[in-house]
C-alpha positions as CSV (number, residue, x, y, z in Angstrom):
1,X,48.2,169.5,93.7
2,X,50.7,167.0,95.5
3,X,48.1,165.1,97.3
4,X,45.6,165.6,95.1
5,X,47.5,163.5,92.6
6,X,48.3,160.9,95.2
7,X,44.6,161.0,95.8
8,X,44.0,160.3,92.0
9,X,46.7,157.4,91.8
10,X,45.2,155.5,94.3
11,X,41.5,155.8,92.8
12,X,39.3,153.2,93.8
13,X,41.3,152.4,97.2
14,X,40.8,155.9,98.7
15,X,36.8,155.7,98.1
16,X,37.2,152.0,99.8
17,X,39.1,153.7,102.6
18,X,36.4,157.2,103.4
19,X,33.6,154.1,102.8
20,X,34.9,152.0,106.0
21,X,35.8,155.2,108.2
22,X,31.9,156.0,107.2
23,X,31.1,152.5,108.5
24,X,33.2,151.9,111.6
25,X,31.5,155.2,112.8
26,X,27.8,154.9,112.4
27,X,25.5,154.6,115.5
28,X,22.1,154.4,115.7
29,X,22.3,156.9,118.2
30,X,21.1,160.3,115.9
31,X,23.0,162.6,118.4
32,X,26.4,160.4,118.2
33,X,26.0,160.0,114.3
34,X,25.0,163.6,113.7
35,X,28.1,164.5,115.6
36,X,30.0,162.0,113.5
37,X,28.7,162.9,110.5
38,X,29.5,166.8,111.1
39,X,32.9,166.2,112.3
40,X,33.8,164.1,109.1
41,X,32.5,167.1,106.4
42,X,35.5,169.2,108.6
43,X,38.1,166.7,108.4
44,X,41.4,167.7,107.7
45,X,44.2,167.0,105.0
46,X,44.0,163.0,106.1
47,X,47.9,162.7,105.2
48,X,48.1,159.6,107.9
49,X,46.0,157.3,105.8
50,X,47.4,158.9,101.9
51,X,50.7,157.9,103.9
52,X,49.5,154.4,105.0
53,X,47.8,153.9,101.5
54,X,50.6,154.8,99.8
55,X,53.0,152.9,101.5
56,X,50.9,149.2,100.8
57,X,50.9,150.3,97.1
58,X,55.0,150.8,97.1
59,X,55.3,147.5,98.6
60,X,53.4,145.3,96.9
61,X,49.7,146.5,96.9
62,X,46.8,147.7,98.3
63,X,44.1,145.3,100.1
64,X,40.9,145.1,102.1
65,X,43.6,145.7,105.2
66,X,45.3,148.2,103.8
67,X,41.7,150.6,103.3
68,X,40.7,149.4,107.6
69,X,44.6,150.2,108.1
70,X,44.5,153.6,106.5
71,X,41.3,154.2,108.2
72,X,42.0,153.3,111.3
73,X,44.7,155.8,111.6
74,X,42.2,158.6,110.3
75,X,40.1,157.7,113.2
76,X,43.0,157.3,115.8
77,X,44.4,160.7,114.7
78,X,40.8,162.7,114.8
79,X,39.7,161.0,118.5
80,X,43.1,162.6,119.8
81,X,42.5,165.7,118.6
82,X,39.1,165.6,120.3
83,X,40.7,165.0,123.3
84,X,43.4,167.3,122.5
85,X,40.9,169.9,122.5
86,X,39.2,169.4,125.8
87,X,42.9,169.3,127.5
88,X,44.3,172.2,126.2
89,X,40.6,174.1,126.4
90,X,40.4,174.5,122.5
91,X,37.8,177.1,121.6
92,X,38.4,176.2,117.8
93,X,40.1,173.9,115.5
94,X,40.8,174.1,111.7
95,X,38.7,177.2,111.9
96,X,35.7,175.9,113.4
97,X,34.6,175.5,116.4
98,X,35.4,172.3,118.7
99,X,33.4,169.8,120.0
100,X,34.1,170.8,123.6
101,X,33.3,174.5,123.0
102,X,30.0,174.0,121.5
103,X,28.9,171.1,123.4
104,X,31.3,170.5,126.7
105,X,34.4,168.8,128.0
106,X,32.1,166.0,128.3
107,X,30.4,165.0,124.9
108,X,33.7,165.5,122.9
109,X,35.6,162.7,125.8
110,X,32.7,160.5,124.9
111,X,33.1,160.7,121.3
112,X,36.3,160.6,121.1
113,X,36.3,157.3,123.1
114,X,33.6,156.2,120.1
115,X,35.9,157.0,117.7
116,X,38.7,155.6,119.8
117,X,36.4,151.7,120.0
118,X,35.8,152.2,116.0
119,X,39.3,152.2,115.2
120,X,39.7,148.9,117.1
121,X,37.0,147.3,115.8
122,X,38.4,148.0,112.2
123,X,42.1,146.4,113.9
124,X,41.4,143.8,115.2
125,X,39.3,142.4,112.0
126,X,42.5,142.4,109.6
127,X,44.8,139.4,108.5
128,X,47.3,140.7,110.7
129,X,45.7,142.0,113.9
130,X,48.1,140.5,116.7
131,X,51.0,142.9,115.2
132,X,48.6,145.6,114.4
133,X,47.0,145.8,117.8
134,X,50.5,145.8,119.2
135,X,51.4,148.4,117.1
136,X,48.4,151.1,117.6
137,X,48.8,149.9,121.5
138,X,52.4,151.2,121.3
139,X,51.4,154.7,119.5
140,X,48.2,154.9,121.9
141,X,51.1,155.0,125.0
142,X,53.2,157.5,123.0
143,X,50.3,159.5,122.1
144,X,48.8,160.1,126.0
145,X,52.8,160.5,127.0
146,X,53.6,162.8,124.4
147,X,50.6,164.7,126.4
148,X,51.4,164.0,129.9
149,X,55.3,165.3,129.2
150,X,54.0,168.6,127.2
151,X,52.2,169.1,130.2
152,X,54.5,168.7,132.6
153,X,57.4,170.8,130.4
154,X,55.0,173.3,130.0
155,X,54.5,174.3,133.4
156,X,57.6,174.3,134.6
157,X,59.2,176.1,131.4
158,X,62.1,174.2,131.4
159,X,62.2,172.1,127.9
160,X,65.1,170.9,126.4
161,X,66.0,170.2,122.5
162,X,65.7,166.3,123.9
163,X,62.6,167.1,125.6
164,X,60.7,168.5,122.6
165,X,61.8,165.5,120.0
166,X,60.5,163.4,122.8
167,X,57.5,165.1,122.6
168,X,56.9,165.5,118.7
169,X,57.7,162.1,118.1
170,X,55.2,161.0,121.1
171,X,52.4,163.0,119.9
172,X,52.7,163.8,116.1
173,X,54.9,161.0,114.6
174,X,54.2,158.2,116.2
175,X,51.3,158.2,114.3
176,X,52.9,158.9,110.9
177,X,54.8,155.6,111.8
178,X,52.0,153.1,112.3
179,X,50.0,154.4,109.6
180,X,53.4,154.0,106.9
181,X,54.2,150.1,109.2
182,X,50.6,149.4,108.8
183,X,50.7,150.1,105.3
184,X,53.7,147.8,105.1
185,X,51.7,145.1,106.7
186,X,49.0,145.0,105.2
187,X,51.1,144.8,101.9
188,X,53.2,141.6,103.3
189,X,56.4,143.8,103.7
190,X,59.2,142.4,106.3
191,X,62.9,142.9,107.2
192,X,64.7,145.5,105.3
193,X,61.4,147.2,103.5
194,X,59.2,147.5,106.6
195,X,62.4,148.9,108.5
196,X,62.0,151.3,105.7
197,X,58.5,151.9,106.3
198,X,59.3,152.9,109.6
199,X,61.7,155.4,109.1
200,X,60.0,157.0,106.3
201,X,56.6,157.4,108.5
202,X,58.9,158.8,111.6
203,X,61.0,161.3,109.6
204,X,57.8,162.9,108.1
205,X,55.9,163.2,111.1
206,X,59.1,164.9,112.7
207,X,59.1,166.8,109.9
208,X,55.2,167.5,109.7
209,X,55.9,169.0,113.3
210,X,58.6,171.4,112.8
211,X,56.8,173.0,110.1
212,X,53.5,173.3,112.4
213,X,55.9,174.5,114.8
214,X,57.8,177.3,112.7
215,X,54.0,177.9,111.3
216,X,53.5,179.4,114.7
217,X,55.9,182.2,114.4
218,X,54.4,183.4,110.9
219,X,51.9,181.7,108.8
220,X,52.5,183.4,105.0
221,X,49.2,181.5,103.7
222,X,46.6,183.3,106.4
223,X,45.5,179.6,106.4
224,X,46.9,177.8,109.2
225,X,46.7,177.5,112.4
226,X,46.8,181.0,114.5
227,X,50.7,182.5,114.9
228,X,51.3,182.7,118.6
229,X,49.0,179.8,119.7
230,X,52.2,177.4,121.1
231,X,53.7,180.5,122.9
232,X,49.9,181.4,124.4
233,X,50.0,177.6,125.9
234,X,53.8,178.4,127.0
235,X,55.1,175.5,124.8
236,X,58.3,176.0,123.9
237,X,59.5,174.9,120.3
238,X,62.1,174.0,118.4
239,X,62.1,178.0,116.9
240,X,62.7,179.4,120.6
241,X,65.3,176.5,121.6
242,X,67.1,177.6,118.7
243,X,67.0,181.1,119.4
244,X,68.1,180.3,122.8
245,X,71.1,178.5,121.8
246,X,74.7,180.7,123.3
247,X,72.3,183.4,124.3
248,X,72.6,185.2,128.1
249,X,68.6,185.8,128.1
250,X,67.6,182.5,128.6
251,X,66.5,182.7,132.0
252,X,64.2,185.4,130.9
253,X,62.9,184.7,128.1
254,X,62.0,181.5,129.9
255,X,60.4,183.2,132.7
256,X,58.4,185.2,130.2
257,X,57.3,182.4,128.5
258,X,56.3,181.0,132.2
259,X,54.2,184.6,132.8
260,X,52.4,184.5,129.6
261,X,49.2,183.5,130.7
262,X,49.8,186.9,132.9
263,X,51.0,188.8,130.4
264,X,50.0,187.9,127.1
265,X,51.4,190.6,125.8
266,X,54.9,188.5,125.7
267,X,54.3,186.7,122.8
268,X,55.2,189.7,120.9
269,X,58.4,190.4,122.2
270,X,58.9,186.3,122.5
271,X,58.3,185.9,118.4
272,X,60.6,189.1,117.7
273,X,63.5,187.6,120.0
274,X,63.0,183.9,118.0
275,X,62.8,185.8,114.5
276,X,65.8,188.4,115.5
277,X,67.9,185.1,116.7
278,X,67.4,183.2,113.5
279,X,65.5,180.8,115.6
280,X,63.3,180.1,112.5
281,X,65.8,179.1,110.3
282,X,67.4,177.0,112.9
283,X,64.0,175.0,112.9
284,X,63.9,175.0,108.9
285,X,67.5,173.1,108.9
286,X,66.5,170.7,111.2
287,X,63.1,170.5,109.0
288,X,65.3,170.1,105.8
289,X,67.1,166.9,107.6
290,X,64.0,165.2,108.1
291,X,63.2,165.5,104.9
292,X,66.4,164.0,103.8
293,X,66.2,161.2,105.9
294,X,62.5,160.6,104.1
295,X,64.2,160.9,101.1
296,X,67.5,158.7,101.3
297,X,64.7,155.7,103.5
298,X,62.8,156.0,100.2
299,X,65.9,155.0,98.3
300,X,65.4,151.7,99.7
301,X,61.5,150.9,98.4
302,X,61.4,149.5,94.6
303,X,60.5,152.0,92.3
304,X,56.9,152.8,91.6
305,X,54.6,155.6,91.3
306,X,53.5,155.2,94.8
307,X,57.0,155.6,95.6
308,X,57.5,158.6,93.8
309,X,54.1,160.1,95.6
310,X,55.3,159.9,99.1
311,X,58.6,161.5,97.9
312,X,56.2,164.9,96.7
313,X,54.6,164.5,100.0
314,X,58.0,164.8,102.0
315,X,58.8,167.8,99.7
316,X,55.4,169.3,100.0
317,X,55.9,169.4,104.1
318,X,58.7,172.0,103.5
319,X,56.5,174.4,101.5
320,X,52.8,173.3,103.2
């Protein structure tokens, strides 16, 4: 019910934001707008533009920019997992299957790269385009590092606790940031209260990803992504680094982690050593501090329903 109700408060403003993300992405190309079309009706939570909504409304209110703002960063965020997908050879996503499973590596590049030109067209025709485009230019370079270094990390097995905040806030809250400074922009916000902004958008993306990434040792709901699917692409997590932590197996539970796509039956033994090691509830402090950090940031915005709404959202990413 959390962002449902932040759904409800923002009323008119969230049906002005789905109506230009509509918009930007029609082609009269039936292929291209088919695909669009389909890929919207599976669309996800679309937290990054609640977040970026929310954030104009708690400082100052909502405009034209703020719906192109939100949606730009619903666009952003869905072309990268389109590309996301062909990289890491996706066969589904969200429970469906991907783009580049049912059509090709090829199509789901080219659309993303649609959705990618959409989101800049929507930019670069707000008030204050010059510090937006420099701001989505900055996430795009995270976002595509974020990738290179997972990558990289990934096939030599050797990632650090350093290495994976890197990462997350590369690929996962970089994002949460520009859509909360964004928000903040389009609402007139400087100094002290877009700082805020800021923080607030990269503590919850942090956040966000420590809970995907304990989700992967044990999903409760049955609804999330499948357990075991960061250990199948030998990422290694904030669950397993704490596990690791004063522990004489390193070295082979790393080299395990290296021979999965050999042995896949490692995972197993991989998600009992994390859960036996308290590796799990090593992630969930470092997810609780996060969340803190959102909260005590928060502090600093006037008070205002709005406010209040992104403070259920940082509580709802403990228990999503």
């Amino acid at each position: 019910m959390v962002l449902e109700n932040a759904i409800s408060l923002l009323g008119s403003a969230w049906t002005d934001y789905q109506r230009l993300v509509r918009e930007a992405l029609h082609s009269d190309i039936k292929l291209l707008d088919n695909l669009n079309e389909s890929l919207l009706r599976s669309s996800g939570k679309q937290l990054r533009p609640l977040l970026s909504l929310l954030m104009a409304g708690a400082l100052g209110g909502i405009s034209e920019d703020s719906a192109k703002y939100a949606a730009a960063a619903e666009i952003l965020h869905n072309a990268t997992l389109l590309h996301d997908d062909v990289v890491d050879g996706a066969d589904t996503r969200r429970g469906k299957p991907t783009l580049a499973s049912t059509l090709g590596p090829s199509p789901a590049v080219l659309v993303g790269d649609f959705w990618l030109s959409a989101m800049v067209r929507l930019v670069i025709g707000t008030a204050h385009r010059d510090e937006a485009i420099k701001l989505y230019s900055s996430t795009l370079s995270h976002l595509a590092e974020g990738e290179m270094l997972q990558m990289e990390k990934a096939a030599a097995g050797d990632t650090t606790e350093e290495d994976y905040y890197t990462i997350i806030y590369d690929k996962t809250a970089s994002l949460f940031e520009v859509s909360c400074l964004t928000g903040a922009l389009s609402a007139g916000a400087d100094g002290r209260l877009y700082e805020a902004a800021g923080s607030i958008g990269r503590a919850l993306g942090i956040a966000f990803q420590i809970r995907d990434d304990i989700l992967d040792y044990g999903d409760p709901s049955g609804l999330g992504k499948p357990v075991g699917q960061d250990l199948a692409e030998r990422k290694i997590t904030l669950p397993l680094l704490g596990a690791l932590k004063g522990c004489d197996e390193e070295a082979r539970i790393r080299g395990m982690v290296a021979d999965i796509d050999s042995h896949p039956e490692y995972c197993g033994e991989i998600a009992g050593f994390v859960l036996s090691r308290g590796g799990v509830e090593y992630a969930a402090r470092a997810l609780e501090e996060q969340i803190n950090c959102t909260l005590d940031a928060l502090t600093s915005l006037p008070e205002s329903p709005f406010r209040d709404a992104l403070g259920g959202i940082a509580r709802y990413l403990v228990v999503r």
